[in-house]
DSSP file (Angstrom, degrees, kcal/mol; ACC not computed):
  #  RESIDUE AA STRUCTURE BP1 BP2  ACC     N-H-->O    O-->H-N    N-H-->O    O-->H-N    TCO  KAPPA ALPHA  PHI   PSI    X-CA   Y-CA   Z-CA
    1    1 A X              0   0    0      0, 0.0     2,-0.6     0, 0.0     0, 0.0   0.000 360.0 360.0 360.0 117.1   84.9   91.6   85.1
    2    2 A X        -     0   0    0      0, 0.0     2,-0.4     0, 0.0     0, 0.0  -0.627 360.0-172.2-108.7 169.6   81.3   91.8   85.1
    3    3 A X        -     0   0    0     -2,-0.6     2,-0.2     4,-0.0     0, 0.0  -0.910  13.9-150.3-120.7 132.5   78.8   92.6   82.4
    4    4 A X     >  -     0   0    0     -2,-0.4     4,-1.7     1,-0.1     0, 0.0  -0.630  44.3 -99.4 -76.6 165.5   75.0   93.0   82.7
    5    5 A X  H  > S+     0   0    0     -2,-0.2     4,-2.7     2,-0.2     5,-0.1   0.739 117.3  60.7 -46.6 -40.8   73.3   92.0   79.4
    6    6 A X  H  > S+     0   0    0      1,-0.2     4,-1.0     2,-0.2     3,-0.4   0.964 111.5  38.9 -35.3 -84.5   72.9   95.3   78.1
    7    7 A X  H  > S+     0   0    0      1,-0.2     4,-1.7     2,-0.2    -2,-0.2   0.504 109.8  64.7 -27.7 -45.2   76.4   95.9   78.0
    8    8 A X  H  X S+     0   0    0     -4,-1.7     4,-1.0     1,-0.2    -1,-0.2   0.956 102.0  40.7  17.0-113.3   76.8   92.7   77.1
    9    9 A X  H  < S+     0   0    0     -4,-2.7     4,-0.4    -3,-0.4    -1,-0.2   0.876 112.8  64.9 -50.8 -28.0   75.1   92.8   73.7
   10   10 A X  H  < S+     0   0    0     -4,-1.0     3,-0.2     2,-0.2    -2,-0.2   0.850 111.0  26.7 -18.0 -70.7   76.8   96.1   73.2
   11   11 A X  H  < S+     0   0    0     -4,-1.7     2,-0.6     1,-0.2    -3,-0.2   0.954 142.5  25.1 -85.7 -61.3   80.4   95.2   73.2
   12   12 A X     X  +     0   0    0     -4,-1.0     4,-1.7     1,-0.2    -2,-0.2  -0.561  54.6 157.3-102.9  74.2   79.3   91.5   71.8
   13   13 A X  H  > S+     0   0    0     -2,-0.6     4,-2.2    -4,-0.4     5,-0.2   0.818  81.9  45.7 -73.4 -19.8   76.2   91.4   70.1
   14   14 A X  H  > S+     0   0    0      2,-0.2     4,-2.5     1,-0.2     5,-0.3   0.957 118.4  44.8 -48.2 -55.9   77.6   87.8   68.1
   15   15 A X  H  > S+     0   0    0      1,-0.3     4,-2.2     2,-0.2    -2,-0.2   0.741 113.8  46.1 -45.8 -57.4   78.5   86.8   71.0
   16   16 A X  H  X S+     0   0    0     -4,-1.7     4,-0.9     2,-0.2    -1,-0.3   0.717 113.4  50.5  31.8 -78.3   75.1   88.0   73.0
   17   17 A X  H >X>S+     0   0    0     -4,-2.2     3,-2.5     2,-0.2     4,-1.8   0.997 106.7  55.3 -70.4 -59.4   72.9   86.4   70.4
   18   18 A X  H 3X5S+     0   0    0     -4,-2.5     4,-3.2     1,-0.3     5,-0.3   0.930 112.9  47.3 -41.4 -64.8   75.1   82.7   70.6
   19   19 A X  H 3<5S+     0   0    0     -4,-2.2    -1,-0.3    -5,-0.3    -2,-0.2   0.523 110.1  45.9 -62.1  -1.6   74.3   82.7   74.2
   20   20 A X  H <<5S+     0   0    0     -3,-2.5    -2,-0.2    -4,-0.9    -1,-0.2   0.871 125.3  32.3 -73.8 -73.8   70.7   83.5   74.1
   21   21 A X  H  <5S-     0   0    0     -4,-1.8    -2,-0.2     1,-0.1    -3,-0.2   0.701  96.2-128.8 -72.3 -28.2   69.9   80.9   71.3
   22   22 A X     << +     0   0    0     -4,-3.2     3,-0.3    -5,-0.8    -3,-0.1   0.515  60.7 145.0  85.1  -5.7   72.5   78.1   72.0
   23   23 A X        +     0   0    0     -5,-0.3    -1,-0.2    -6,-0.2     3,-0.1  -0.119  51.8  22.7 -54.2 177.1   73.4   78.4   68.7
   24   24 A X  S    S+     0   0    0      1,-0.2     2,-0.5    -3,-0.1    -1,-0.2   0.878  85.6 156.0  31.7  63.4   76.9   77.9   67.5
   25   25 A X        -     0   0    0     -3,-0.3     2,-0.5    -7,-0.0    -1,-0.2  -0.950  34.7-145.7-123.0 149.8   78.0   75.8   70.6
   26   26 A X        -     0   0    0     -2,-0.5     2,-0.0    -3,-0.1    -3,-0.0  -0.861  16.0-132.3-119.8 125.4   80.7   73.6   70.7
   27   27 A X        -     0   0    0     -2,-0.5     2,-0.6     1,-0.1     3,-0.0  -0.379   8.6-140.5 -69.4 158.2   80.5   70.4   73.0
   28   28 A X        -     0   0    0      1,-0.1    -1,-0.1    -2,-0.0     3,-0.1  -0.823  18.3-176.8-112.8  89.9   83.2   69.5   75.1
   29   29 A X  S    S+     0   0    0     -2,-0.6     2,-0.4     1,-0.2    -1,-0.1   0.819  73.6  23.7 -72.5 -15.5   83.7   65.4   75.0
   30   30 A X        -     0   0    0     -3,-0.0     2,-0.4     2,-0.0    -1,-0.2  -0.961  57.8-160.3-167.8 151.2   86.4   65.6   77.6
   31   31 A X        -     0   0    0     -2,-0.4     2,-0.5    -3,-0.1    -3,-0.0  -0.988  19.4-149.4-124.0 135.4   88.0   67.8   80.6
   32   32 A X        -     0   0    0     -2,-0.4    -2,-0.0     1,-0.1     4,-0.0  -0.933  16.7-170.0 -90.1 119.7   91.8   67.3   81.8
   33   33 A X  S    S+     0   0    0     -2,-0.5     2,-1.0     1,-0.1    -1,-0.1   0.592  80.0  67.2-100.3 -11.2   92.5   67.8   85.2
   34   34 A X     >  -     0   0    0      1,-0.1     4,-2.2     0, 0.0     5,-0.3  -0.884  61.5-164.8 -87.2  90.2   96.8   67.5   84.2
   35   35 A X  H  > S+     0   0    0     -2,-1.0     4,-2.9     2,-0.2     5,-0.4   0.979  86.8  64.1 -65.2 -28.6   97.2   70.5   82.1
   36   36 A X  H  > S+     0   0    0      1,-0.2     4,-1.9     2,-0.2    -1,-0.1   0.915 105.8  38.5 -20.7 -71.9  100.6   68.1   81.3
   37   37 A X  H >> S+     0   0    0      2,-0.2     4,-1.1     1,-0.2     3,-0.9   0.914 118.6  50.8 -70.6 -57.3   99.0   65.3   79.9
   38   38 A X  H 3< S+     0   0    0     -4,-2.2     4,-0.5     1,-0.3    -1,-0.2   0.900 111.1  50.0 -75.7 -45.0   96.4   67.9   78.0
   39   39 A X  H >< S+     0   0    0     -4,-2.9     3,-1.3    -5,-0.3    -1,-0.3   0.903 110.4  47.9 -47.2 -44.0   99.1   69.8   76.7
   40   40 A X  H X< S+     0   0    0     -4,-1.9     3,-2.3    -3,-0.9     2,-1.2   0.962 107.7  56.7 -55.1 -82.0  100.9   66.7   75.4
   41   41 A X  T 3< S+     0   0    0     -4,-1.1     3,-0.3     1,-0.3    -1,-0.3   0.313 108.1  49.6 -62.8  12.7   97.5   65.2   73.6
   42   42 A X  T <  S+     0   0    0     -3,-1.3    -1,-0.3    -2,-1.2    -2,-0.2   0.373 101.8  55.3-138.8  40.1   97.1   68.2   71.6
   43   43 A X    <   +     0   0    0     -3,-2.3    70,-0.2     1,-0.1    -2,-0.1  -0.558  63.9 123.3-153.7  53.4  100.3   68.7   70.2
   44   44 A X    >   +     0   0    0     -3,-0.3     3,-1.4     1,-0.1    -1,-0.1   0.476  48.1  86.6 -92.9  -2.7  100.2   65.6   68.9
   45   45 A X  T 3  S+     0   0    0     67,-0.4     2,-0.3     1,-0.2    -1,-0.1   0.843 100.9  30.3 -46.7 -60.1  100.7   67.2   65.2
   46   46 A X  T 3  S+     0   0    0     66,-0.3    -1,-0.2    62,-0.1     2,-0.2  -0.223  84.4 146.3-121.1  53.0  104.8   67.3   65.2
   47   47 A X  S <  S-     0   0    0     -3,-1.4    -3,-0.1    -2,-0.3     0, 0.0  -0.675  95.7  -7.8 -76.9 159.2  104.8   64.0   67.6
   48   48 A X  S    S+     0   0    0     -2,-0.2    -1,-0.2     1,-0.1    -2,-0.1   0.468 101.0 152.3  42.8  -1.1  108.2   62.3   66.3
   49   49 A X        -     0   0    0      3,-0.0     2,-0.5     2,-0.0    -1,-0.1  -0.424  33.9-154.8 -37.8 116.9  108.0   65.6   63.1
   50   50 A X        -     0   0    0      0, 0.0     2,-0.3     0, 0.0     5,-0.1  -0.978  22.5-126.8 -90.1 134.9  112.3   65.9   62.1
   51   51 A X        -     0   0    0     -2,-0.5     2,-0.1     1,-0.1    -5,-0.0  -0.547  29.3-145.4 -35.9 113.7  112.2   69.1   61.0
   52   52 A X    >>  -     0   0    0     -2,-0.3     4,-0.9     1,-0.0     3,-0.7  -0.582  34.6 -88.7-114.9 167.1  114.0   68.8   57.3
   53   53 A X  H 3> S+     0   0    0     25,-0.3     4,-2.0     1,-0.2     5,-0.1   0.670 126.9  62.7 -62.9   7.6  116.2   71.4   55.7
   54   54 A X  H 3> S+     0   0    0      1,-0.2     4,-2.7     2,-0.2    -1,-0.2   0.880 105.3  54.3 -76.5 -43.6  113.0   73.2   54.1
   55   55 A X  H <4 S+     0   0    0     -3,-0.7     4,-0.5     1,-0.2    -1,-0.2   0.917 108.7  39.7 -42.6 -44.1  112.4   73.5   57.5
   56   56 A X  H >X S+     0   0    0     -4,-0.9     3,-0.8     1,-0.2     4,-0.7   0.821 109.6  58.4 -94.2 -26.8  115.5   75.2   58.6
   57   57 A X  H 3< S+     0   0    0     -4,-2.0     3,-0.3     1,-0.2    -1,-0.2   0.846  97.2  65.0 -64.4 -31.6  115.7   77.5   55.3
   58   58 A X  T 3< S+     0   0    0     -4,-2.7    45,-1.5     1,-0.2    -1,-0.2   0.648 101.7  50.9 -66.9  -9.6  111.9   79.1   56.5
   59   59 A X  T <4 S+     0   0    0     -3,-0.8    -1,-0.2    -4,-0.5    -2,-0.2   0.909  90.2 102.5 -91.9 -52.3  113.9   80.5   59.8
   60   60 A X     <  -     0   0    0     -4,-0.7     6,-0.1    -3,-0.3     3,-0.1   0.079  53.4-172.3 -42.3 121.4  116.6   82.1   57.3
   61   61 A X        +     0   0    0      4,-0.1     2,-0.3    41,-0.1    -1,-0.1   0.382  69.8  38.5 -91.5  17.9  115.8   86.1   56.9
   62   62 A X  S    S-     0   0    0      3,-0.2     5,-0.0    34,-0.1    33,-0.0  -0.913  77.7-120.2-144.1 147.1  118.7   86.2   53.8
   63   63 A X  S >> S+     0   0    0     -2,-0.3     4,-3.0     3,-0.2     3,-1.3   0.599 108.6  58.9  -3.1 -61.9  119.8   84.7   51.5
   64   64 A X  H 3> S+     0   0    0      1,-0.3     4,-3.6     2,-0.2     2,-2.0   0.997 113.7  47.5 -85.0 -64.7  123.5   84.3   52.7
   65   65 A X  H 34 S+     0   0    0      1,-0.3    -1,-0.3     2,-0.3    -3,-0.2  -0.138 106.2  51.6 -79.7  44.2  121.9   82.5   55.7
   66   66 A X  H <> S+     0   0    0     -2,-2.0     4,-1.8    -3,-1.3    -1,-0.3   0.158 117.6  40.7-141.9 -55.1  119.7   80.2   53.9
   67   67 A X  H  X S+     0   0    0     -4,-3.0     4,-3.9    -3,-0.3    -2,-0.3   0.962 109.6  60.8 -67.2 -43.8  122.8   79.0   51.7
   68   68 A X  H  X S+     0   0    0     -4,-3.6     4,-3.0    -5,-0.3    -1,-0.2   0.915 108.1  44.8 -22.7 -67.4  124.8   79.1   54.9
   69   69 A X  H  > S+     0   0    0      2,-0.2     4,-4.9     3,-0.2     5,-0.2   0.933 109.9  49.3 -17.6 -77.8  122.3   76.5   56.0
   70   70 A X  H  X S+     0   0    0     -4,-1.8     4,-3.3     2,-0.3     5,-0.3   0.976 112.9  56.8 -54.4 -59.8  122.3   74.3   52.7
   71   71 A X  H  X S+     0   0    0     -4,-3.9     4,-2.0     1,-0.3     5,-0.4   0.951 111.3  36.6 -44.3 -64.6  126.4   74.5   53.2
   72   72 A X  H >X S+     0   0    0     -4,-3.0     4,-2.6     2,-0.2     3,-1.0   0.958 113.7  55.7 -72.4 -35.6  126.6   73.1   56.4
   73   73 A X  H >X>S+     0   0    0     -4,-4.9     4,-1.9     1,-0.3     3,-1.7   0.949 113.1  50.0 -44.6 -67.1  123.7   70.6   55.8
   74   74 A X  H 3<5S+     0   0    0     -4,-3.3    -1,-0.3     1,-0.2     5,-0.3   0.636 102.3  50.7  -7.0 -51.0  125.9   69.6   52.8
   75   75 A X  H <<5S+     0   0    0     -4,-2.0    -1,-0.2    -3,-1.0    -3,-0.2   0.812 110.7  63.5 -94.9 -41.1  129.3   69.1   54.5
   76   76 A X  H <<5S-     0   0    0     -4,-2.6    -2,-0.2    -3,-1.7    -1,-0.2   0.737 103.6-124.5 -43.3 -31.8  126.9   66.8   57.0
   77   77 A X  T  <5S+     0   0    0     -4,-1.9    -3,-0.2    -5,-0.3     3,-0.2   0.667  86.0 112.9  85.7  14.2  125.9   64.4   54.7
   78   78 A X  S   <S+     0   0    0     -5,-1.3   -25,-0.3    -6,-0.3     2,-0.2   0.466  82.0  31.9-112.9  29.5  122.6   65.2   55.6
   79   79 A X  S    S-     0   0    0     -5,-0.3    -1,-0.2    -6,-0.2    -2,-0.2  -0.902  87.6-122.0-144.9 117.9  122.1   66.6   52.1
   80   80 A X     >  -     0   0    0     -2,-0.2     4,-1.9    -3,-0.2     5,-0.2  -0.293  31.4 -99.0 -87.1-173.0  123.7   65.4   49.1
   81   81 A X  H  > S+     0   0    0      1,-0.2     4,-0.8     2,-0.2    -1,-0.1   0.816 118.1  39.6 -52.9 -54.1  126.0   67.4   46.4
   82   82 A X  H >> S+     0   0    0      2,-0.2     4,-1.5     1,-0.2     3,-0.6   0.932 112.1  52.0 -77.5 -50.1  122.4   67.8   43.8
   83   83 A X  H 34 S+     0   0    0      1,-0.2    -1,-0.2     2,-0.2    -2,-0.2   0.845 110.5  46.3 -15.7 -63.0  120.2   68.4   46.0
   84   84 A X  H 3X S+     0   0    0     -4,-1.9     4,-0.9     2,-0.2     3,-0.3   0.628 114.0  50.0 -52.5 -48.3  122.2   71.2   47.5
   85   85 A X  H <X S+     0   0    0     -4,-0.8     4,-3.6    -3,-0.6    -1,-0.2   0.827 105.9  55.4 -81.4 -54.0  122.9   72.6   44.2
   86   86 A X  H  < S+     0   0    0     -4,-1.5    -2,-0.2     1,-0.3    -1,-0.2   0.376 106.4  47.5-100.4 -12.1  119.4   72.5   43.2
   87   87 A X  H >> S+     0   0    0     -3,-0.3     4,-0.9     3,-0.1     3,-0.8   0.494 113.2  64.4-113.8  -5.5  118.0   74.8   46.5
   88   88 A X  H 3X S+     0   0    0     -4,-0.9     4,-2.8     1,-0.2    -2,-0.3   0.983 100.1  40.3   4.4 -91.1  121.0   76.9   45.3
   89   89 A X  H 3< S+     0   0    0     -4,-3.6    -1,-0.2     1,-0.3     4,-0.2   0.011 113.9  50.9 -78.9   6.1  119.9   77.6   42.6
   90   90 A X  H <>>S+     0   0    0     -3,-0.8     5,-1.2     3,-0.1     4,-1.0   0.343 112.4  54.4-126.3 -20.1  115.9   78.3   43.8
   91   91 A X  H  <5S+     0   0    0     -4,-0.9     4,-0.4     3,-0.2    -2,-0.3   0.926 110.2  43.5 -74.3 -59.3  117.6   80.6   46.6
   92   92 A X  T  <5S+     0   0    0     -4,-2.8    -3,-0.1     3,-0.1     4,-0.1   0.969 125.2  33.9 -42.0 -69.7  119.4   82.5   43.8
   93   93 A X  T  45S+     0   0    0     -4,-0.2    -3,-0.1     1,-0.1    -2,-0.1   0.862 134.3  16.7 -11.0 -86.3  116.0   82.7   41.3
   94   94 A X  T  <5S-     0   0    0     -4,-1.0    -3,-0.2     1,-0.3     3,-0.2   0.607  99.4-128.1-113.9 -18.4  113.3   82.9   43.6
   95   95 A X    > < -     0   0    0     -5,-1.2     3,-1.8    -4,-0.4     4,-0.4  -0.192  32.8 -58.8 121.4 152.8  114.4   83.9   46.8
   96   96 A X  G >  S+     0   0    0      1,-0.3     3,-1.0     2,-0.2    -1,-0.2   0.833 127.6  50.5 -45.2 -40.6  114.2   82.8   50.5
   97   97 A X  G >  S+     0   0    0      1,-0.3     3,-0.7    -3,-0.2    -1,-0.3   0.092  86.8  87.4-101.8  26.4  110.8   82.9   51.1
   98   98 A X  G <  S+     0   0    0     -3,-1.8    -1,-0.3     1,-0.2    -2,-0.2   0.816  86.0  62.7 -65.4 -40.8  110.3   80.6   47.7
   99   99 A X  G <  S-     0   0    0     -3,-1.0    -1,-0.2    -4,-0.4    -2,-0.2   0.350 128.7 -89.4 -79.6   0.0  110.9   77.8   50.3
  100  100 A X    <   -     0   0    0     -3,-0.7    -1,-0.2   -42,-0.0     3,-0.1  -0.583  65.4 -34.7 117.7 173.1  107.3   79.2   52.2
  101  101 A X  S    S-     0   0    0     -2,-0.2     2,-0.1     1,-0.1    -3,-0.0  -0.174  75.2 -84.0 -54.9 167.4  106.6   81.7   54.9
  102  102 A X        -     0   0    0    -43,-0.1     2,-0.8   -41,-0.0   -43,-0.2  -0.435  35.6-141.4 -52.2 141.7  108.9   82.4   57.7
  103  103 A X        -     0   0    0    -45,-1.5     4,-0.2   -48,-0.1     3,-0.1  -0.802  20.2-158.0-118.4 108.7  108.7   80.5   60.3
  104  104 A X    >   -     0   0    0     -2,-0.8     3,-0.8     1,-0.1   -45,-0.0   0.298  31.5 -59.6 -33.4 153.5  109.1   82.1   63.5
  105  105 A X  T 3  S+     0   0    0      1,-0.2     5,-0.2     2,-0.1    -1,-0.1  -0.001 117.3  15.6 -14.9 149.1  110.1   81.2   66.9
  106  106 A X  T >> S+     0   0    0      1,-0.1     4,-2.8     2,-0.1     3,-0.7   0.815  83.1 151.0  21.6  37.5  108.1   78.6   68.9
  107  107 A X  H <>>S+     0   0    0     -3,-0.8     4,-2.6    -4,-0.2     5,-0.5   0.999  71.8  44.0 -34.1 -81.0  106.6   77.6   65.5
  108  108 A X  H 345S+     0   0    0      2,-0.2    -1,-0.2     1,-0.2   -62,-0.1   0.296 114.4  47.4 -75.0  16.7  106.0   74.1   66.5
  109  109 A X  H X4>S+     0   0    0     -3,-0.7     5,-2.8     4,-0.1     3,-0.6   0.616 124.0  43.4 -99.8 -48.2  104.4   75.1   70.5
  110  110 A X  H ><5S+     0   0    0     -4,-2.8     3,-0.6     1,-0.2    -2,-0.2   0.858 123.0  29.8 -68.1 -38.5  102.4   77.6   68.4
  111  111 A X  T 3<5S+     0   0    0     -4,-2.6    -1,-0.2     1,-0.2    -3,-0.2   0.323 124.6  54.1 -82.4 -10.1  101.2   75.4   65.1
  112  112 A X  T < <S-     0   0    0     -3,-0.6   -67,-0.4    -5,-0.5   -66,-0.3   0.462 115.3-112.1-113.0   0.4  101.3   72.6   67.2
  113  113 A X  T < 5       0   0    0     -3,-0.6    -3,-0.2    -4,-0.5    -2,-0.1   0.563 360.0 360.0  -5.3  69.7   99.1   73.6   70.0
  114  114 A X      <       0   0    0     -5,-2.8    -4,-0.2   -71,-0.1   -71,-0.1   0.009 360.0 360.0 -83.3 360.0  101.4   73.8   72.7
């Protein structure tokens, strides 16, 4: 698509003004010619990350399937007996999303910059 400059400042007078003054630029230290490898170095944020059950409760949209969760962690051994008890009992109280926002789908491509 092009734009003359009128138009230009028009639809994007920020935008317009940055490229006229050179203000607000950001340098660029490095170019990747493997979008692989770029992707990889900048979703370096949840390199080796396990995902813990606080994690897995923020996916829950209920209740029943946020304790669902807790149970089967439970029964794994990858939670013990108090613990267990104890996000109960903050899932009864305060509610699913006590445990944080939802976390969506492809969280960790999106949050991660993947």
């Amino acid at each position: 698509m092009e734009f003359d400059k009128k138009r230009l400042k028009k639809m994007f007078p920020n935008l317009a003004k940055e490229l006229e003054t050179g203000e607000s630029t950001v340098p660029v230290d490095s170019v990747r010619t493997d979008t692989q490898s770029g992707e990889r170095a900048a979703s370096e944020d949840f390199v080796n990350y396990m995902p813990d059950i606080i994690d897995f409760i923020r996916r829950s949209d209920t209740i029943e399937q946020a304790e669902e969760i807790i149970n089967y962690m439970e029964k794994r051994g990858e939670i013990e007996k108090q613990y267990a008890e104890k996000l109960k009992k903050q899932l009864r109280e305060k509610g699913v999303r006590s445990f944080g926002s939802k976390k969506e789908g492809n969280y960790y491509f999106k949050h991660g910059g993947m």
